[in-house]
PAMARVEX-355737 format. One record per residue (C-alpha): residue number from 1; residue in one letter; x negated, y negated, z. Coordinates in steps of 0.05 Angstrom, whole numbers, plus 32768, in hexadecimal, padded with zeros to 4 digits. Layout:
<pts>
<pt i="NUM" aa="a" px="X" py="Y" pz="Z"/>
...
</pts>
This chain:
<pts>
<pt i="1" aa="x" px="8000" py="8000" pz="8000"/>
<pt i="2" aa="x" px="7FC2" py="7FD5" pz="8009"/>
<pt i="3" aa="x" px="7FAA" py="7FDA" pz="7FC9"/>
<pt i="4" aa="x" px="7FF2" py="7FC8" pz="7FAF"/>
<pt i="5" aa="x" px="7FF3" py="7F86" pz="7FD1"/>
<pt i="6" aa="x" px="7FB5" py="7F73" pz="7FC2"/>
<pt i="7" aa="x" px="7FB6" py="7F80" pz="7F7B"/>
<pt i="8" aa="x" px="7FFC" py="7F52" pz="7F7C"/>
<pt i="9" aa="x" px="7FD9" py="7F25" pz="7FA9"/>
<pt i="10" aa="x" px="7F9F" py="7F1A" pz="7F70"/>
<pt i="11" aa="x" px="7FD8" py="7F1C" pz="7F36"/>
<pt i="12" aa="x" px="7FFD" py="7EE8" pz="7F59"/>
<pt i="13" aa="x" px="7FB3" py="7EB4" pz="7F68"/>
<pt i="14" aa="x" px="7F9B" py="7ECD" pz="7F1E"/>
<pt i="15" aa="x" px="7FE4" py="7EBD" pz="7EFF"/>
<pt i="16" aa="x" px="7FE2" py="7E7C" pz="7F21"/>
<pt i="17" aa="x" px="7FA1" py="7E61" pz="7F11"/>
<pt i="18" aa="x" px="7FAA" py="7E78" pz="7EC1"/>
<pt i="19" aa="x" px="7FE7" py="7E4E" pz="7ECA"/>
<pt i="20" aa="x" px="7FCA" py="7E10" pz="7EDB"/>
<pt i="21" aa="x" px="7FA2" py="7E18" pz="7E9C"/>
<pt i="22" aa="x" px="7FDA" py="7E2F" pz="7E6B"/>
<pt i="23" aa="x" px="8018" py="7E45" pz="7E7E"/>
<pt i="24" aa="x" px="8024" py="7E8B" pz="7E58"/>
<pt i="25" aa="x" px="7FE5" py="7EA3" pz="7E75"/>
<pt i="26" aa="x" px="8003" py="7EA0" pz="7EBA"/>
<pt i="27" aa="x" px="803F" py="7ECE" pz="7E9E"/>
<pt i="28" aa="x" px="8011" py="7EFA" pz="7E7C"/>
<pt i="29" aa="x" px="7FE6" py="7F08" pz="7EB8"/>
<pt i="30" aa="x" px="8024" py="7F17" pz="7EE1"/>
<pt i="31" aa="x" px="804B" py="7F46" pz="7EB0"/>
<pt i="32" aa="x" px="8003" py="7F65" pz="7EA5"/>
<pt i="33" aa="x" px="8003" py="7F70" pz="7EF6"/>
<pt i="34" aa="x" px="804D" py="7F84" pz="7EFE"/>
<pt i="35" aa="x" px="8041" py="7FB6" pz="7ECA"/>
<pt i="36" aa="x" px="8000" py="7FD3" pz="7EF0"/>
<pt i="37" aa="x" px="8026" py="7FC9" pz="7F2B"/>
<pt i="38" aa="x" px="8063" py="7FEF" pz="7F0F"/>
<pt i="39" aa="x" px="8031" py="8025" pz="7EF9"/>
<pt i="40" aa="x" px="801A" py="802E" pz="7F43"/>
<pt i="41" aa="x" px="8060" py="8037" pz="7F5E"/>
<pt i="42" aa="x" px="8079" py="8069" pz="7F22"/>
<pt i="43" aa="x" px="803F" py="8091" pz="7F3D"/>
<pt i="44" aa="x" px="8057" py="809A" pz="7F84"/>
<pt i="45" aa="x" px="809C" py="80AF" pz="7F66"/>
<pt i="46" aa="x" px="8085" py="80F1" pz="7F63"/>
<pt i="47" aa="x" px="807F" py="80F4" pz="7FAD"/>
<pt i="48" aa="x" px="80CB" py="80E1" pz="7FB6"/>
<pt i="49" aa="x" px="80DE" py="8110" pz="7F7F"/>
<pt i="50" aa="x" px="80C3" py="8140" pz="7FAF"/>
<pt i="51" aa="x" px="80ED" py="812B" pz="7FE3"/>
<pt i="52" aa="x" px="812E" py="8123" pz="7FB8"/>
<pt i="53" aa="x" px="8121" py="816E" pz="7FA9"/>
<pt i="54" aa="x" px="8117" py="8183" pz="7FF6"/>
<pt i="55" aa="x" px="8155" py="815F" pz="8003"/>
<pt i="56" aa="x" px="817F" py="8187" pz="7FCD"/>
<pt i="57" aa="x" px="8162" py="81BE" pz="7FEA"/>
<pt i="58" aa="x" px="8179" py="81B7" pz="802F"/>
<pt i="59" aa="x" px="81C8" py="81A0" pz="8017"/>
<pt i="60" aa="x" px="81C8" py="81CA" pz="7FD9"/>
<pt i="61" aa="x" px="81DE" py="819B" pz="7FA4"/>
<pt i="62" aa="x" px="81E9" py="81A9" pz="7F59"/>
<pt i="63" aa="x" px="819B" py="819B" pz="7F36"/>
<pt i="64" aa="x" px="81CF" py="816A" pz="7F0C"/>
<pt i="65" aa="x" px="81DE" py="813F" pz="7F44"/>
<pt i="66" aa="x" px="8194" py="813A" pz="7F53"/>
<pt i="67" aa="x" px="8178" py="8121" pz="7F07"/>
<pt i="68" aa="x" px="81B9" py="80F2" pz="7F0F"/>
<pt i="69" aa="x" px="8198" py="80D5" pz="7F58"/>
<pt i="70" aa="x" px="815A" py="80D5" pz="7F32"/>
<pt i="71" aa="x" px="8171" py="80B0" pz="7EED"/>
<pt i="72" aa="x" px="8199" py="807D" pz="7F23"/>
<pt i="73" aa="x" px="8154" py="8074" pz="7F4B"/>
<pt i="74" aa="x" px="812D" py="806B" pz="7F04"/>
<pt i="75" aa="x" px="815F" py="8038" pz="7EEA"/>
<pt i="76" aa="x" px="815B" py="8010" pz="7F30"/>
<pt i="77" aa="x" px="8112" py="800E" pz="7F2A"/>
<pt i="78" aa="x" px="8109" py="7FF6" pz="7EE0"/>
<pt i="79" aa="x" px="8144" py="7FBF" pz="7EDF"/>
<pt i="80" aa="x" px="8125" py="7FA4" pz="7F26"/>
<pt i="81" aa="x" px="80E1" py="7FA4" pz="7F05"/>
<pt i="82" aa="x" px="80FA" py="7F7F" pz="7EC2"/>
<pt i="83" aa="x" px="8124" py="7F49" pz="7EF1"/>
<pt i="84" aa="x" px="80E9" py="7F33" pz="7F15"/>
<pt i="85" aa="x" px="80BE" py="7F2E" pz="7ED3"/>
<pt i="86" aa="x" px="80FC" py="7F0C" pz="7EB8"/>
<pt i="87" aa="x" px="80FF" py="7EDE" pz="7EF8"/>
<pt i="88" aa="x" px="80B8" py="7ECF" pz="7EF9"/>
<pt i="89" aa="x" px="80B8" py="7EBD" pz="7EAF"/>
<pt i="90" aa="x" px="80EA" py="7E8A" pz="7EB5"/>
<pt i="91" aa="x" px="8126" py="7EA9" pz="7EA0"/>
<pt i="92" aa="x" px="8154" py="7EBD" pz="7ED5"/>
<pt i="93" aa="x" px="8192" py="7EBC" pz="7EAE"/>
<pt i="94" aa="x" px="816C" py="7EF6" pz="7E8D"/>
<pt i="95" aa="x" px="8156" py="7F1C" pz="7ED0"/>
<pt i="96" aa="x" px="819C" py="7F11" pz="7EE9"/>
<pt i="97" aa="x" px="81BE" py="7F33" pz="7EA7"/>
<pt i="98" aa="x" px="818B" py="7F6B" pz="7EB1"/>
<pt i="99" aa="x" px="81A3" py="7F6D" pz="7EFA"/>
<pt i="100" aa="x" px="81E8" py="7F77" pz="7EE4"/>
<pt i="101" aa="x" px="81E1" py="7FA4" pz="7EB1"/>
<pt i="102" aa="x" px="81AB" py="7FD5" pz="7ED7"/>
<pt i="103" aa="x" px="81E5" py="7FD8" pz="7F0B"/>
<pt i="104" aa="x" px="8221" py="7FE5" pz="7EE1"/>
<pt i="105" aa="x" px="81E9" py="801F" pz="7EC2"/>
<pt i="106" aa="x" px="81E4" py="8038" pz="7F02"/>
<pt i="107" aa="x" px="8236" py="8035" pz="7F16"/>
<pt i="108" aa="x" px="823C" py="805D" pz="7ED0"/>
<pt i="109" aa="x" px="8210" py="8094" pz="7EDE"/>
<pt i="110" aa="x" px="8222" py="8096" pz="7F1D"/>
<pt i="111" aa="x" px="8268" py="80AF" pz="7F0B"/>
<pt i="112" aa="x" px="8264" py="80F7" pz="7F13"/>
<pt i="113" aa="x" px="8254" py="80FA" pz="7F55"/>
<pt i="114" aa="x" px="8290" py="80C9" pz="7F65"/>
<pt i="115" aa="x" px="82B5" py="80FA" pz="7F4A"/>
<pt i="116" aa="x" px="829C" py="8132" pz="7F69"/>
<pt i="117" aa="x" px="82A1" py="8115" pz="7FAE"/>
<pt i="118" aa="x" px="82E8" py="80F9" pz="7FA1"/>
<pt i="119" aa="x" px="82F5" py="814C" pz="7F8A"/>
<pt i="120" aa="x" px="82DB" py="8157" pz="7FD2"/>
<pt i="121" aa="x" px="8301" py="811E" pz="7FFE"/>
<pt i="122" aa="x" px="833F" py="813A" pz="7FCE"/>
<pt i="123" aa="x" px="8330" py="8185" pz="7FDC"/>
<pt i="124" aa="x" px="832C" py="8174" pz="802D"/>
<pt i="125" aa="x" px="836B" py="814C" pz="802A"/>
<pt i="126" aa="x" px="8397" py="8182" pz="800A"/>
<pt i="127" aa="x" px="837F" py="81BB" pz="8039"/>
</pts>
């Protein structure tokens, strides 16, 4: 975690001082150290994918229900990432849109297991 802040530490003092000299320079230096950064996180994913799986384990879900938690999780991560690039480029209206749109991905996926637990509240209620 060290290493993460201080390489967005630098970005950030690198980004700033390219900025006082020309201004896409700043924004090029900070997507350049989002996308390292990014690059860093994706590679501790694998240790929650391990924990996603221990957890199906132990509750015995479908494996569908798992990629699903695992597509909603990837889609989280990628429209937060592009938002704050977005945002720290100037365009907000942009990050926000992505925002929105990363969310209703998210609701949209996510419908199968709404269903599935709605089967279950359903199944409960008519026993």
């Amino acid at each position: 975690m060290i290493k993460i802040c201080a390489i967005g530490i630098v970005t950030i003092l690198a980004a700033v001082f390219a900025k006082s000299i020309k201004s896409e320079y700043g924004i090029y230096i900070g997507m350049a150290g989002s996308i390292l950064l990014m690059y860093l996180g994706i590679r501790k994913f694998s240790g929650i994918l391990d924990i996603i799986n221990k957890c199906a384990d132990y509750i015995s879900i479908g494996p569908s229900y798992m990629e699903i938690l695992i597509k909603m999780l990837g889609i989280a991560y990628i429209a937060e990432f592009a938002s704050g690039v977005s945002r720290d480029a100037g365009y907000s209206s942009i990050a926000s849109q992505i925002e929105l749109i990363g969310k209703l991905s998210i609701l949209l996926i996510s419908t199968p297991i709404i269903e599935a637990l709605l089967n279950t509240i359903f199944s409960f209620i008519n026993n």
